[in-house]
The first five atom37 places (N, CA, C, CB, O) and aatype in JSON, in Angstrom:
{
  "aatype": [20, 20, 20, 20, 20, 20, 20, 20, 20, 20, 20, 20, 20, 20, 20, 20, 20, 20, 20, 20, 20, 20, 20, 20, 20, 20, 20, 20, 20, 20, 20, 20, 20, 20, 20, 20, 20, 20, 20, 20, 20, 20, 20, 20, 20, 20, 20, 20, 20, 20, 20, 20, 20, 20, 20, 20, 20, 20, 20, 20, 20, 20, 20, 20, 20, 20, 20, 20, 20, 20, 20, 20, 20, 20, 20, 20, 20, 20, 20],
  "atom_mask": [
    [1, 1, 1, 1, 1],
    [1, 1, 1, 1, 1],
    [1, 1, 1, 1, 1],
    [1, 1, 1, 1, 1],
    [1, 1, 1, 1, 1],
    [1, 1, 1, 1, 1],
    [1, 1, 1, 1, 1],
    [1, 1, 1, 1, 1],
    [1, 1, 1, 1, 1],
    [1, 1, 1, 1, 1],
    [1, 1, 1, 1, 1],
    [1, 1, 1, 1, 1],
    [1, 1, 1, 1, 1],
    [1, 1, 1, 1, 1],
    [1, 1, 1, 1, 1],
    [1, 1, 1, 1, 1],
    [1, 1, 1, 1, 1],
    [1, 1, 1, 1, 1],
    [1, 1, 1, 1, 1],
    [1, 1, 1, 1, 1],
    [1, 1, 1, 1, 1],
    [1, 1, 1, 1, 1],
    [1, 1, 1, 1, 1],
    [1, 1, 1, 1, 1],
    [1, 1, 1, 1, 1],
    [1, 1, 1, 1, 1],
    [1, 1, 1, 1, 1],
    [1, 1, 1, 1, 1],
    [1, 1, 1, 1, 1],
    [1, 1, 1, 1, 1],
    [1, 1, 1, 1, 1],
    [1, 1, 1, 1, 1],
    [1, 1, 1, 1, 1],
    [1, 1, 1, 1, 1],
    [1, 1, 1, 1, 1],
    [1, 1, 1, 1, 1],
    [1, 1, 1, 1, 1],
    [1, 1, 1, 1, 1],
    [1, 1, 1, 1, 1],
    [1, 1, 1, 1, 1],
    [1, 1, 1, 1, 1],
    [1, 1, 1, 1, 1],
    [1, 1, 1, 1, 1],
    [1, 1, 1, 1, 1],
    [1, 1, 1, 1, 1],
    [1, 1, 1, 1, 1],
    [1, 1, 1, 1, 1],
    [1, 1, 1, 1, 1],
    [1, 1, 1, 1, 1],
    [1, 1, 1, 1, 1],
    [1, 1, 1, 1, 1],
    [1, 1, 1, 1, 1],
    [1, 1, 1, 1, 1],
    [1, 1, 1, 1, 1],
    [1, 1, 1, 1, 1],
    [1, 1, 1, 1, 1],
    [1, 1, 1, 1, 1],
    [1, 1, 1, 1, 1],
    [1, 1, 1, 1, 1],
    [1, 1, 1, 1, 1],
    [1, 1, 1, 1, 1],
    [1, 1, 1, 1, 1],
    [1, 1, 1, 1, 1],
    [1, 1, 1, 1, 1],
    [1, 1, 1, 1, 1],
    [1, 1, 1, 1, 1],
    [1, 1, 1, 1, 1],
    [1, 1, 1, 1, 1],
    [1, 1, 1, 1, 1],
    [1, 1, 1, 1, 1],
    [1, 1, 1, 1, 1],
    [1, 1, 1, 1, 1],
    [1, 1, 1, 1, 1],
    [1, 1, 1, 1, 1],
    [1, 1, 1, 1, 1],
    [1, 1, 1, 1, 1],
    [1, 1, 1, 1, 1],
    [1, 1, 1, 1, 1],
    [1, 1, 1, 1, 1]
  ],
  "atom_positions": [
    [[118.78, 100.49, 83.1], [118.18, 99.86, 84.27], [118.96, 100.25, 85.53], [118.16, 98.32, 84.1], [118.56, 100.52, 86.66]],
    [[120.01, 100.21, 85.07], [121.07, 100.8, 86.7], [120.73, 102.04, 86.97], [122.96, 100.95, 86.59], [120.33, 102.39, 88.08]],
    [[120.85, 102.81, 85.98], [120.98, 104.23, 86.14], [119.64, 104.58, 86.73], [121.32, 105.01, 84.78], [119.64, 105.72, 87.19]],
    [[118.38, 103.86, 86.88], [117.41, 104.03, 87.69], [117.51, 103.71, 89.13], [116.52, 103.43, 87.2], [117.03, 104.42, 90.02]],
    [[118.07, 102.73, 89.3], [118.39, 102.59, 90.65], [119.37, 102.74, 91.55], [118.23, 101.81, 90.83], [119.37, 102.19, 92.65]],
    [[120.66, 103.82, 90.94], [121.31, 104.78, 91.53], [120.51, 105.82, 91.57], [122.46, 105.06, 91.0], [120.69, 106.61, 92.5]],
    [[119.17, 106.19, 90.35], [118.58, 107.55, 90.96], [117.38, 107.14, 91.96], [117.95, 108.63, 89.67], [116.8, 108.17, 92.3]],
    [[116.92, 106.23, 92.43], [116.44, 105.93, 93.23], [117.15, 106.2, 94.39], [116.11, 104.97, 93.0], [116.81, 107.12, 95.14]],
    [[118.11, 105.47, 94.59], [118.97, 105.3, 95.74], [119.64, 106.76, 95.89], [120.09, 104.03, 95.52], [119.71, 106.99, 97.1]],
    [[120.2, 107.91, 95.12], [120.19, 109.12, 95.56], [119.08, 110.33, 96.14], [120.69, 109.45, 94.73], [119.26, 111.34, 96.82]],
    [[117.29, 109.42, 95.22], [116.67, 109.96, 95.85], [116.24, 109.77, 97.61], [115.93, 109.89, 95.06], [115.73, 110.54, 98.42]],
    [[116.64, 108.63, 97.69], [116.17, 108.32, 98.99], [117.0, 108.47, 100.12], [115.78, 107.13, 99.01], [116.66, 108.19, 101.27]],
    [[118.3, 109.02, 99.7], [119.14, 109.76, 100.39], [119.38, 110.89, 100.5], [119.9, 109.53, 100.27], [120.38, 111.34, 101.07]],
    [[118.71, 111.4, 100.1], [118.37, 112.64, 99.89], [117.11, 113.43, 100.77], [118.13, 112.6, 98.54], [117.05, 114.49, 101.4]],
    [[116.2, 112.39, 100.49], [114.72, 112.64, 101.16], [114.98, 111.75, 102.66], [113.17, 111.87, 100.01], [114.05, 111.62, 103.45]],
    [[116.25, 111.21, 102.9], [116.18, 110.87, 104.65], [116.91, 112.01, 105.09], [116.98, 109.3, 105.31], [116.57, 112.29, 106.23]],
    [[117.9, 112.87, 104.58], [118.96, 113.63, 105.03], [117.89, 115.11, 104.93], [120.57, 113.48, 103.95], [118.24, 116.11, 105.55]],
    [[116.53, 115.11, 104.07], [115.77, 116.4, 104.5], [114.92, 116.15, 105.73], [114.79, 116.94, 103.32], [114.63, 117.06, 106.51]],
    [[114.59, 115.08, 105.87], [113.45, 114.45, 106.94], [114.59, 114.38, 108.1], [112.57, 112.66, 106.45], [114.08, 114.89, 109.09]],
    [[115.8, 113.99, 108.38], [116.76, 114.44, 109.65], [116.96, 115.97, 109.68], [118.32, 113.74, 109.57], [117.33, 116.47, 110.74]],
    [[116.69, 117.0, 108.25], [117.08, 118.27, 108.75], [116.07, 119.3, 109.28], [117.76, 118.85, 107.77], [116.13, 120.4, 109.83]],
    [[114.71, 118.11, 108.69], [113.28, 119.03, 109.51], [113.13, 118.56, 110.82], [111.63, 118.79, 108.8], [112.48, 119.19, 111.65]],
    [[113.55, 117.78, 111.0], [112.68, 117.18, 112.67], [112.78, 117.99, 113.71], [113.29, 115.78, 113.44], [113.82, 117.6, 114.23]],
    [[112.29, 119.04, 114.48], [112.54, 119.45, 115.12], [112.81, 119.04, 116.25], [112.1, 119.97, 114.99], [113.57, 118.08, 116.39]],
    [[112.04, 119.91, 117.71], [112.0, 119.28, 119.01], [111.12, 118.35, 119.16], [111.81, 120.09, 119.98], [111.25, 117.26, 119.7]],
    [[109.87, 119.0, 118.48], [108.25, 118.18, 118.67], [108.32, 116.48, 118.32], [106.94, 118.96, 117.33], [107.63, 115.63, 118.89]],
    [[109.31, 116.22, 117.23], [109.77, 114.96, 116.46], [111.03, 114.26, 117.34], [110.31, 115.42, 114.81], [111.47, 113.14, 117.07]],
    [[111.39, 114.88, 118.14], [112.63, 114.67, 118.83], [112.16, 113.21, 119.56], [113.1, 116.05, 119.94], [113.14, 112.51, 119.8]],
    [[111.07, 112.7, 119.9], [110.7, 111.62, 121.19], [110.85, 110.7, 119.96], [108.93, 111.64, 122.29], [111.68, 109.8, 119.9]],
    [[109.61, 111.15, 118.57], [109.29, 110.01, 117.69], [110.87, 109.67, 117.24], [108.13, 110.44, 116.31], [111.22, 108.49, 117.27]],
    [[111.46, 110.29, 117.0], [112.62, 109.9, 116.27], [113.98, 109.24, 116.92], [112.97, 111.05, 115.62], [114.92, 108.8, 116.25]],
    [[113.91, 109.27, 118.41], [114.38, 108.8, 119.48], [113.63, 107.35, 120.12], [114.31, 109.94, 120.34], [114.15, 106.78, 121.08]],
    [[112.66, 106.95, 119.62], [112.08, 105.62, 119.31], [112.31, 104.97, 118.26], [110.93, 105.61, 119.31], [112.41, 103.74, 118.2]],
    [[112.37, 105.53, 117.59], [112.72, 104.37, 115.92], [114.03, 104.33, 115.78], [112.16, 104.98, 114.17], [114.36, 103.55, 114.88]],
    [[115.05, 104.93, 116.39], [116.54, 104.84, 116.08], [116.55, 103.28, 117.48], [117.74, 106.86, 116.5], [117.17, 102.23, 117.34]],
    [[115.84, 103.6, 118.47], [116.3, 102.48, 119.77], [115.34, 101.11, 118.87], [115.45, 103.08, 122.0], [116.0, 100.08, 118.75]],
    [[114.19, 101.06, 118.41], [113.71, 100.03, 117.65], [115.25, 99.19, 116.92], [112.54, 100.79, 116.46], [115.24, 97.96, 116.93]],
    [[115.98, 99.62, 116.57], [116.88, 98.79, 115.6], [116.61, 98.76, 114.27], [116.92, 97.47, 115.92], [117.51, 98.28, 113.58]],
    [[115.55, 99.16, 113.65], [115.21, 98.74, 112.32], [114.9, 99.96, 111.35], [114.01, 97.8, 112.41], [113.83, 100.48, 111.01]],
    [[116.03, 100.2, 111.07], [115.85, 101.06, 109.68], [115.49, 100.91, 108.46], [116.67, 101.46, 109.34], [115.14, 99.76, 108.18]],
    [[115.43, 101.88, 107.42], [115.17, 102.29, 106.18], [116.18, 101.17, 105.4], [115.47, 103.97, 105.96], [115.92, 100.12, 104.81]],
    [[117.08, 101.67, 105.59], [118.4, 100.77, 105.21], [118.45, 98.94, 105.29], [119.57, 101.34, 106.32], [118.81, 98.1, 104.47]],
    [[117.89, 98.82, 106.75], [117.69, 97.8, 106.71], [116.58, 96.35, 106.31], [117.98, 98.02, 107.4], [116.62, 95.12, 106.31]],
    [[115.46, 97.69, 105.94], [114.88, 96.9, 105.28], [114.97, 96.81, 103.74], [113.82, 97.05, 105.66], [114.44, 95.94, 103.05]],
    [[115.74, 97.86, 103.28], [115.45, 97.46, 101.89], [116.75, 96.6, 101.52], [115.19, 98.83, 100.84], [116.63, 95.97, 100.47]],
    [[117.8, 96.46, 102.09], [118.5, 95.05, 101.99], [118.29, 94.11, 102.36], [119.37, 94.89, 102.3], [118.84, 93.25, 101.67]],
    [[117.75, 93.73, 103.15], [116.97, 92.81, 103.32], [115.35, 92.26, 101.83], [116.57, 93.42, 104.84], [114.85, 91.33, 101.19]],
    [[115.3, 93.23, 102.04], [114.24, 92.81, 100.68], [114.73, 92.21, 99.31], [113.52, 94.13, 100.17], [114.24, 91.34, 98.59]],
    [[116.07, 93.11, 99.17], [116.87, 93.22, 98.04], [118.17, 91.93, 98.01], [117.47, 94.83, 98.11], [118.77, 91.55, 97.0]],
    [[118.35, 91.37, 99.58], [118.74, 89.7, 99.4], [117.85, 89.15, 99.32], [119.43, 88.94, 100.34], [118.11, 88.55, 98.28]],
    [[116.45, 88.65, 99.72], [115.53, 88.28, 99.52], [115.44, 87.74, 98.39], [114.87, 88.95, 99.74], [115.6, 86.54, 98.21]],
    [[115.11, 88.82, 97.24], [114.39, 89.21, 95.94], [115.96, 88.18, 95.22], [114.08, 91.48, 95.5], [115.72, 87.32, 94.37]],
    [[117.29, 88.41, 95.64], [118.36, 87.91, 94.66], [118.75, 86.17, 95.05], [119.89, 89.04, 94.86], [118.99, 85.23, 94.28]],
    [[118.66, 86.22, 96.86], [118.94, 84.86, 97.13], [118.3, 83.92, 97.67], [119.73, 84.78, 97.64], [118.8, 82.8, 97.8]],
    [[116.61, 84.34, 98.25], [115.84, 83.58, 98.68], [116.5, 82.77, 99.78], [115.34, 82.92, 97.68], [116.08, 81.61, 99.72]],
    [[117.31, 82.93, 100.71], [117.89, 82.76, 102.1], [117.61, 84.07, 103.31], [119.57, 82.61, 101.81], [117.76, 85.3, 103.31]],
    [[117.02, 82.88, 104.49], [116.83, 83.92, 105.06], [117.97, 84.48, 105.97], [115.74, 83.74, 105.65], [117.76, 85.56, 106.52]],
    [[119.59, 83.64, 106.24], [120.65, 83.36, 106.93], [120.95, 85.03, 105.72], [121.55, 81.43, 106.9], [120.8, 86.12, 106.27]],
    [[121.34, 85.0, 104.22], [121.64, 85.66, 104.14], [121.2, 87.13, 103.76], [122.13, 85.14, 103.87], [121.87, 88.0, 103.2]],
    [[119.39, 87.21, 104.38], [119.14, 88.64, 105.0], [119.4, 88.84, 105.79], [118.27, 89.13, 105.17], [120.15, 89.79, 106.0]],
    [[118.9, 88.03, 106.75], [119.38, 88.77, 108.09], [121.01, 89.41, 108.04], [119.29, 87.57, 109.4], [121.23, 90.54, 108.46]],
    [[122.13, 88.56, 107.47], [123.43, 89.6, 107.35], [123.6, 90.6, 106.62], [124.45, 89.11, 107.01], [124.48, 91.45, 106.76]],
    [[122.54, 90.56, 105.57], [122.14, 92.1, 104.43], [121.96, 92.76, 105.33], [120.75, 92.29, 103.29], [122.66, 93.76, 105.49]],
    [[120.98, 92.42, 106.21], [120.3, 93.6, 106.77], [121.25, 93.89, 107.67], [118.87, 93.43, 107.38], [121.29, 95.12, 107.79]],
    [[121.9, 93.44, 108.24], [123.38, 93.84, 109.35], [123.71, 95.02, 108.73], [124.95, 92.68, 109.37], [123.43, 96.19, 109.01]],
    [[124.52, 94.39, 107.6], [125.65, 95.35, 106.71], [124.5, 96.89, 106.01], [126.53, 94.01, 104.92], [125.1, 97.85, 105.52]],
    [[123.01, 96.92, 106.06], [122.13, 97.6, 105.69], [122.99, 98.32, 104.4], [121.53, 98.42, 106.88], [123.62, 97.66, 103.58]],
    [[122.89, 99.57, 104.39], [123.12, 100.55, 103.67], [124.59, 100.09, 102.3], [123.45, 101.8, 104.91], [124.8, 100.39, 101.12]],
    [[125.46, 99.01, 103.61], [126.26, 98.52, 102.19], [126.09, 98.08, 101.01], [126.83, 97.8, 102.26], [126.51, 98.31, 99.88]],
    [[125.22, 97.23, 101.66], [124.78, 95.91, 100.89], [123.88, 96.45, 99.73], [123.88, 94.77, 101.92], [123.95, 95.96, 98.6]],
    [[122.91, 97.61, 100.1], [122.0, 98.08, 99.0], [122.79, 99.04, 98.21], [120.67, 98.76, 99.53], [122.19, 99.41, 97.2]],
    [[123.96, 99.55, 98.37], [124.76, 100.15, 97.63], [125.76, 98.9, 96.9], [125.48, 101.26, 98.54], [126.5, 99.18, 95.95]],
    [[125.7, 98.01, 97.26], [126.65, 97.01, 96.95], [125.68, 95.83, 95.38], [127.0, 96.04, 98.83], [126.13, 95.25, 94.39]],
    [[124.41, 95.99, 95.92], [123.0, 95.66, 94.83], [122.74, 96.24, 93.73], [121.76, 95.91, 95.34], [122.48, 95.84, 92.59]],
    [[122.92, 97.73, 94.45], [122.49, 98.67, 93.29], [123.49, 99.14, 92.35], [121.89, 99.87, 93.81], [123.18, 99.86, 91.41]],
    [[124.76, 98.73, 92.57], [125.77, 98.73, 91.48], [126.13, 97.31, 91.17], [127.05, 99.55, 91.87], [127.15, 97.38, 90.49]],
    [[125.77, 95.98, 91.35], [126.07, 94.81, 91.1], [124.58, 94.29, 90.56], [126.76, 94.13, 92.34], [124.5, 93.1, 90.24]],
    [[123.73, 94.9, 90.48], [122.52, 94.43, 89.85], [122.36, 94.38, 87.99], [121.43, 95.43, 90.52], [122.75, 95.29, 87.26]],
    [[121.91, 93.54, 87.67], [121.99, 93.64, 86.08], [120.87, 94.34, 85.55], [122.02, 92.25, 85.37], [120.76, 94.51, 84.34]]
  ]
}
């Protein structure tokens, strides 16, 4: 069960680090809007992923702070 969701979680680091190495100029505005939005990839799926474990919303919103930790911090502390 883990070992699926470290290969999840390498796939999806993987497929953001090709999608930052295609973007060109043309992508340059879109991608210069969603970084000033505040709300990432990262941050939503920790947020989902305190959700889903603690049903508090005090402690998504700080999942979603810590983003990228916290779902690395899930996906090796998950049973």
């Amino acid at each position: 069960m883990m070992k699926r969701y470290i290969l999840l979680f390498i796939g999806l680091l993987l497929f953001g680090f090709l999608q930052a190495q295609n973007s060109g100029s043309s992508n340059l505005l879109i991608h210069n809007d969603a970084v000033r939005s505040g709300v990432g990839l990262g941050s939503v799926i920790a947020v989902v992923a305190s959700w889903s474990r603690n049903n508090s919303i005090l402690w998504a919103i700080l999942h979603g702070i810590l983003s990228w930790l916290y779902v690395i911090y899930f996906a090796i502390t998950r049973d």
